[in-house]
N, CA and C atoms as an extended XYZ file, in Angstrom:
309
Properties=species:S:1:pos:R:3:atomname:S:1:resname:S:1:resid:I:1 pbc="F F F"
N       100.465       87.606       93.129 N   UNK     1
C        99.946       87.818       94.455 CA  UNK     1
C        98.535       88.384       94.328 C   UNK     1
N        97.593       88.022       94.897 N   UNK     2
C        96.158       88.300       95.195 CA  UNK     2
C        96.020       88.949       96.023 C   UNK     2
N        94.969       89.897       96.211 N   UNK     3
C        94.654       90.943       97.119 CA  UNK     3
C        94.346       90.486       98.761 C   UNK     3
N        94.448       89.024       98.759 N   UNK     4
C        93.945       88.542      100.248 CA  UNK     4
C        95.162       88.189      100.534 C   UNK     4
N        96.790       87.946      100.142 N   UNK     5
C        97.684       87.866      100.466 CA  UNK     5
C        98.780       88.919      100.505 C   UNK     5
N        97.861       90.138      100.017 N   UNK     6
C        98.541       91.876      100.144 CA  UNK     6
C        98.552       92.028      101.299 C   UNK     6
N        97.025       91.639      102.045 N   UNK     7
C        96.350       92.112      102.502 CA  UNK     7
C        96.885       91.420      104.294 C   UNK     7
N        97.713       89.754      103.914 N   UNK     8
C        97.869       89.174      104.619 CA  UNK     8
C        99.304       89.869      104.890 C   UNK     8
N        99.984       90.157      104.082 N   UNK     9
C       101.530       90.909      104.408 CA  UNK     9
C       101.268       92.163      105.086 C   UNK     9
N        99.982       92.862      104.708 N   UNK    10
C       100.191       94.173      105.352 CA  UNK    10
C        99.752       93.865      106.874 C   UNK    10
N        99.453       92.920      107.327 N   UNK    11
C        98.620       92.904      108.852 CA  UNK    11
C        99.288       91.341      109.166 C   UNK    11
N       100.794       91.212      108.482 N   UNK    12
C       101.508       89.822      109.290 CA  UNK    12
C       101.885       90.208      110.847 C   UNK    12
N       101.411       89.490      111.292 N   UNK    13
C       101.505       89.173      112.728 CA  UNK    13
C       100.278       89.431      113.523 C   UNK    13
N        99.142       89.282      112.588 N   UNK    14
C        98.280       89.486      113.339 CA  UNK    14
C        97.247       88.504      112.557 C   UNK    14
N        96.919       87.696      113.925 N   UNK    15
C        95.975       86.104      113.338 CA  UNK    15
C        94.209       86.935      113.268 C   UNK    15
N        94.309       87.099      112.099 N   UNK    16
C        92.616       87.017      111.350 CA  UNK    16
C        92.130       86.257      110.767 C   UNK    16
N        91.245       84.868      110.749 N   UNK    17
C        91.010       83.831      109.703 CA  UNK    17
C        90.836       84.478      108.412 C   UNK    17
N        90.902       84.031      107.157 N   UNK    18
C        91.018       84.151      106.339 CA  UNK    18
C        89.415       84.728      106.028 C   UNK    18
N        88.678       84.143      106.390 N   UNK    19
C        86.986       84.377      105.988 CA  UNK    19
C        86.668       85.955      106.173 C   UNK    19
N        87.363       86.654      107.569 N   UNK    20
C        87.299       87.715      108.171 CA  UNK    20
C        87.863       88.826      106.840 C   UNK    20
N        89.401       87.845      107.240 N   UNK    21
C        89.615       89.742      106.061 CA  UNK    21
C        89.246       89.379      104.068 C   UNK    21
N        88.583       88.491      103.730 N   UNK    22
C        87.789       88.720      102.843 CA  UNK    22
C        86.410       89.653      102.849 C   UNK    22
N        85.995       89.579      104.415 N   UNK    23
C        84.668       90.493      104.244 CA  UNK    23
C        85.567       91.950      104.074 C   UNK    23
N        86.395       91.861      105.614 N   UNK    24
C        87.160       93.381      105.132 CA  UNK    24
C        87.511       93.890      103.530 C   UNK    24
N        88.214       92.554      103.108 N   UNK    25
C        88.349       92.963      101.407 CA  UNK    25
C        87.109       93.828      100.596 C   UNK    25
N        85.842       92.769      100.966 N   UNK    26
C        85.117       93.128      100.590 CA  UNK    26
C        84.313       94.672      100.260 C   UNK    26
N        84.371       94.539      101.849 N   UNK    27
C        83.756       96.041      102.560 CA  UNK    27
C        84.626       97.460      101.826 C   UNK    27
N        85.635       96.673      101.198 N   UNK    28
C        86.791       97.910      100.603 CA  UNK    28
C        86.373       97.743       98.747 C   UNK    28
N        85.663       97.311       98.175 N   UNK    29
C        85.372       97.227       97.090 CA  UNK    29
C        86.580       96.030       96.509 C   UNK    29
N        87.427       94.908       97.279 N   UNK    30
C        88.222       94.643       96.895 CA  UNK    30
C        87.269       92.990       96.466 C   UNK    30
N        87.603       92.337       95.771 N   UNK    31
C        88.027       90.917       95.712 CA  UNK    31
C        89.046       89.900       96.154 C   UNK    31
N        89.246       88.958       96.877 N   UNK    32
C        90.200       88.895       97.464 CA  UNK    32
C        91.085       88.040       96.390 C   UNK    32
N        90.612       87.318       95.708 N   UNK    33
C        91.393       86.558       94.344 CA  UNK    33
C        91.530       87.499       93.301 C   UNK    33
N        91.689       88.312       93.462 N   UNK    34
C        91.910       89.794       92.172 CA  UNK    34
C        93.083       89.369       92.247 C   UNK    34
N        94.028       89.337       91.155 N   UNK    35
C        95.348       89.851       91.728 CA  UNK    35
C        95.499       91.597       91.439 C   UNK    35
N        96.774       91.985       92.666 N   UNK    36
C        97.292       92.970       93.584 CA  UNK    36
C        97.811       93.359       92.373 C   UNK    36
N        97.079       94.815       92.464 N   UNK    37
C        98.748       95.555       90.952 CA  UNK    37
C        99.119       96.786       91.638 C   UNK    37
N       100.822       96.171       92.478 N   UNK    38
C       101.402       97.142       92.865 CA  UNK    38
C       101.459       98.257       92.171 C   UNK    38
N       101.306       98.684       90.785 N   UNK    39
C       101.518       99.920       90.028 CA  UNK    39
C       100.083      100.850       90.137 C   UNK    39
N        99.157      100.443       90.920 N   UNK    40
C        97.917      101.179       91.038 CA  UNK    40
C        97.476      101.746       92.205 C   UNK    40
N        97.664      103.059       92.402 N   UNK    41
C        97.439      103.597       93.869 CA  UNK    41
C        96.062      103.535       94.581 C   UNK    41
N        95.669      103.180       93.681 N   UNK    42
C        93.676      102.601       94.201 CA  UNK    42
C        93.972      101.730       94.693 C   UNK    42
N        94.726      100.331       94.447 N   UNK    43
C        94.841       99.328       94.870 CA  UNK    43
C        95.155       99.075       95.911 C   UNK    43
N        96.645      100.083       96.556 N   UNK    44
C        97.356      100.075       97.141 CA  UNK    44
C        96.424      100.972       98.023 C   UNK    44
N        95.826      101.268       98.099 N   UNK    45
C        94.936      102.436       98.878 CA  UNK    45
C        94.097      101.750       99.940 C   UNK    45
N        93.295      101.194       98.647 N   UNK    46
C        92.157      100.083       98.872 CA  UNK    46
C        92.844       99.120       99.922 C   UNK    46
N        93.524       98.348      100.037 N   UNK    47
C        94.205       97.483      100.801 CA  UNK    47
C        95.102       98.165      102.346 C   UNK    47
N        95.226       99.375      101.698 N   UNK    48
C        95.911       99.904      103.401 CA  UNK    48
C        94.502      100.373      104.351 C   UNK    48
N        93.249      100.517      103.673 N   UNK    49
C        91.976      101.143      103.820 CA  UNK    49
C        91.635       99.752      104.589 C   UNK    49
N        91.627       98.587      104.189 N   UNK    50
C        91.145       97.205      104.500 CA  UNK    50
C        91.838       96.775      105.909 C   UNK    50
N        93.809       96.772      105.597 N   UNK    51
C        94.157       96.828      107.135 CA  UNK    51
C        94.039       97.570      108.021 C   UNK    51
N        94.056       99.045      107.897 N   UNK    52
C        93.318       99.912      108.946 CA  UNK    52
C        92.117       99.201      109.529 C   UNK    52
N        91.089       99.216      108.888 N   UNK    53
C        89.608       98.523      109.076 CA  UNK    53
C        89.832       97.341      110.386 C   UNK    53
N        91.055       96.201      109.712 N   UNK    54
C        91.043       94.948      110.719 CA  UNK    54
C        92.016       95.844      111.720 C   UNK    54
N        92.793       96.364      111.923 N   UNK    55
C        93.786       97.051      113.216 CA  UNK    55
C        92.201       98.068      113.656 C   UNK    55
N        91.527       98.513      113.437 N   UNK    56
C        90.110       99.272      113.970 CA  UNK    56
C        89.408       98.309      114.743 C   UNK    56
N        89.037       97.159      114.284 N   UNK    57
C        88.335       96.348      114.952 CA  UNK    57
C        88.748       95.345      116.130 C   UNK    57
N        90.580       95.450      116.085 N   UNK    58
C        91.468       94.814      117.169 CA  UNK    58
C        91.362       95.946      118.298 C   UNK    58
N        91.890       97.062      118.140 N   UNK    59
C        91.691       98.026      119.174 CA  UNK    59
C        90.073       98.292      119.459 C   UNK    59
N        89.096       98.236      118.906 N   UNK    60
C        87.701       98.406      119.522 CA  UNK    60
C        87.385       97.058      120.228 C   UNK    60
N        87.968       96.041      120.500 N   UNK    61
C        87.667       95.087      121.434 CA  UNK    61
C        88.827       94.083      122.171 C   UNK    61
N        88.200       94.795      123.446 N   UNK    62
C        89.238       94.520      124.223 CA  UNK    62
C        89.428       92.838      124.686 C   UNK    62
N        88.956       92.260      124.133 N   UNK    63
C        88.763       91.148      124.427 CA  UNK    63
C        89.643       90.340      123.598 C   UNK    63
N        89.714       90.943      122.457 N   UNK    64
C        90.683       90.618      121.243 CA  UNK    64
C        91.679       90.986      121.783 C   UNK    64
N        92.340       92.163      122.324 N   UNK    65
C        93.128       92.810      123.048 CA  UNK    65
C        94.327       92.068      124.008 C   UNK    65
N        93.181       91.428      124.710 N   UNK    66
C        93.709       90.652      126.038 CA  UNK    66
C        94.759       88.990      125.372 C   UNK    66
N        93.986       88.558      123.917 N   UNK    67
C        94.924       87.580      122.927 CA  UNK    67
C        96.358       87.950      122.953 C   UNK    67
N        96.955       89.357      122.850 N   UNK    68
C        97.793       89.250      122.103 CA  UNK    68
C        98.894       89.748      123.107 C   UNK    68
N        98.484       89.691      124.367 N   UNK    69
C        99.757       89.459      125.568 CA  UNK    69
C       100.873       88.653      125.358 C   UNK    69
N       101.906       88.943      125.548 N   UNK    70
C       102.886       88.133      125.513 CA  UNK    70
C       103.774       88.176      126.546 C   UNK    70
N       104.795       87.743      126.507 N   UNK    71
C       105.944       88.277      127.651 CA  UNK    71
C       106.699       88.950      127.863 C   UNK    71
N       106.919       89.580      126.386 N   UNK    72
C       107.646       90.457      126.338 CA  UNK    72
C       106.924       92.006      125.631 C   UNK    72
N       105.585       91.691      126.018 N   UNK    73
C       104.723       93.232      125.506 CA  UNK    73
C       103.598       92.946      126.472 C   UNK    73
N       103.683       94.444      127.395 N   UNK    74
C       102.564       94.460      127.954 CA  UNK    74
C       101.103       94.932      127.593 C   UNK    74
N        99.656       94.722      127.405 N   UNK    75
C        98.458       95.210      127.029 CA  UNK    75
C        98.798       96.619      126.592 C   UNK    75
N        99.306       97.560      127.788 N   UNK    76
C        99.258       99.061      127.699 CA  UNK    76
C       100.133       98.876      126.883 C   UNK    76
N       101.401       98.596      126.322 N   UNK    77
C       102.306       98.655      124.819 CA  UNK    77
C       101.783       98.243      123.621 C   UNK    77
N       101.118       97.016      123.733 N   UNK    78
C       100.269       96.529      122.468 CA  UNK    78
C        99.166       97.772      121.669 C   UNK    78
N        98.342       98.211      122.754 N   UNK    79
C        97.202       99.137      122.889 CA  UNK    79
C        98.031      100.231      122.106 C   UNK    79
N        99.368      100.872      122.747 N   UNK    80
C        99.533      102.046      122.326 CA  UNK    80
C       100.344      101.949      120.741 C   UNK    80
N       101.066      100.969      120.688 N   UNK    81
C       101.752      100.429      119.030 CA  UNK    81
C       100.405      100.200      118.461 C   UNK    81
N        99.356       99.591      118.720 N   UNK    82
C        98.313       99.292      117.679 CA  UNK    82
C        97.671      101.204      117.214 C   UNK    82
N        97.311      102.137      118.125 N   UNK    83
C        97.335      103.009      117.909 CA  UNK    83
C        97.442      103.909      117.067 C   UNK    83
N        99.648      104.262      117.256 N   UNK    84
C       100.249      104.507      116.369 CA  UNK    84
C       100.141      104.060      114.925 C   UNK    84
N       100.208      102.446      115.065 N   UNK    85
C        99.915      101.904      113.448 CA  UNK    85
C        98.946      102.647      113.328 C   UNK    85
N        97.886      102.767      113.637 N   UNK    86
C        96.195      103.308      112.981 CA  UNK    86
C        96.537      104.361      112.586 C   UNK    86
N        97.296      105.666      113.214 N   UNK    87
C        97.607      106.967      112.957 CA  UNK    87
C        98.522      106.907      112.043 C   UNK    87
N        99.456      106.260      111.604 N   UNK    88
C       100.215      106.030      110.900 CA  UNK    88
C        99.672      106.064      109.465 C   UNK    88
N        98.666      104.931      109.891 N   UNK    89
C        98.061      104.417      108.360 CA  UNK    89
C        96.946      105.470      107.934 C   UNK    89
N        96.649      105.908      108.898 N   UNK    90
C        95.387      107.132      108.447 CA  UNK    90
C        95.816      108.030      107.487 C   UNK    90
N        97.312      108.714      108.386 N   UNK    91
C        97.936      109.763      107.859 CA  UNK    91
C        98.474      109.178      106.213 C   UNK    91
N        98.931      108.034      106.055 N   UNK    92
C        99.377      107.713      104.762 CA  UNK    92
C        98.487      107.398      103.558 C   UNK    92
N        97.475      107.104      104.318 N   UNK    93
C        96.011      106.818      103.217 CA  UNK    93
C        95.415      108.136      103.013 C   UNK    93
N        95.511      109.259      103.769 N   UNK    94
C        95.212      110.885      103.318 CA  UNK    94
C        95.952      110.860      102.875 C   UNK    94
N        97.282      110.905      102.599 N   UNK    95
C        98.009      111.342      101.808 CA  UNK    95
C        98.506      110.846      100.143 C   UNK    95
N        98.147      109.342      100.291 N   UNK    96
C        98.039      108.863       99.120 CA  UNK    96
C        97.538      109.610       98.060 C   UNK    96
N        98.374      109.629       96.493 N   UNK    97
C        97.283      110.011       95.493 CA  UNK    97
C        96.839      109.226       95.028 C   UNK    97
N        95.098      109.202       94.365 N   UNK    98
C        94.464      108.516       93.645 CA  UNK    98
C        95.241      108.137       92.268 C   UNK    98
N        94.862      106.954       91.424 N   UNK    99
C        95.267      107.145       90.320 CA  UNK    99
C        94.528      108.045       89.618 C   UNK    99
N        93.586      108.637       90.226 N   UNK   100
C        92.770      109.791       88.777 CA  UNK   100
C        93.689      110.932       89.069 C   UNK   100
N        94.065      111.139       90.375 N   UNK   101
C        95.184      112.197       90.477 CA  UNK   101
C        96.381      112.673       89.362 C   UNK   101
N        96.603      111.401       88.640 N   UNK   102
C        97.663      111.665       87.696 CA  UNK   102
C        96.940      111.491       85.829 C   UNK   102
N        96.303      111.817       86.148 N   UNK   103
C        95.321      111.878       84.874 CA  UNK   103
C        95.137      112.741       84.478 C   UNK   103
């Protein structure tokens, strides 16, 4: 598995072309054809750092926002679950240890 298909599991259900979250990859020091080494907490860091980034840029535009209505989730539910994920992921990426941590 490659870091652009980590990257695609951690943010499934949410349509980003592929071109997009390579820059995100990018912007995270990642490569997106690297392959993923679950045993490295940089990695794993790096990549929750990348989906935060694309869930940051869904909630800063509301226009993107208004896409992901459905019938059975209203805007104000989407808005407030996208949220939570962000706080979620914040809190778990502070808390992550580095791999120099165990060095």
């Amino acid at each position: 598995m490659n870091n652009l298909e980590r990257l695609q599991m951690e943010t499934k259900g949410i349509d980003v072309p592929d071109d997009e979250l390579i820059v995100y990859l990018m912007e995270n020091n990642l490569t997106h054809n690297d392959e993923y080494d679950p045993t490295s907490n940089t990695n794993k860091k790096a990549i929750l750092q990348t989906a935060l980034a694309v869930l940051e840029s869904i909630a800063n535009n509301p226009t993107t926002m208004k896409n992901y209505r459905t019938d059975d989730i209203a805007i104000t539910h989407f808005a407030t679950n996208i949220q939570q994920r962000i706080d979620y992921l914040t809190r778990k990426i502070r808390l992550m240890p580095s791999d120099e941590d165990y060095s």
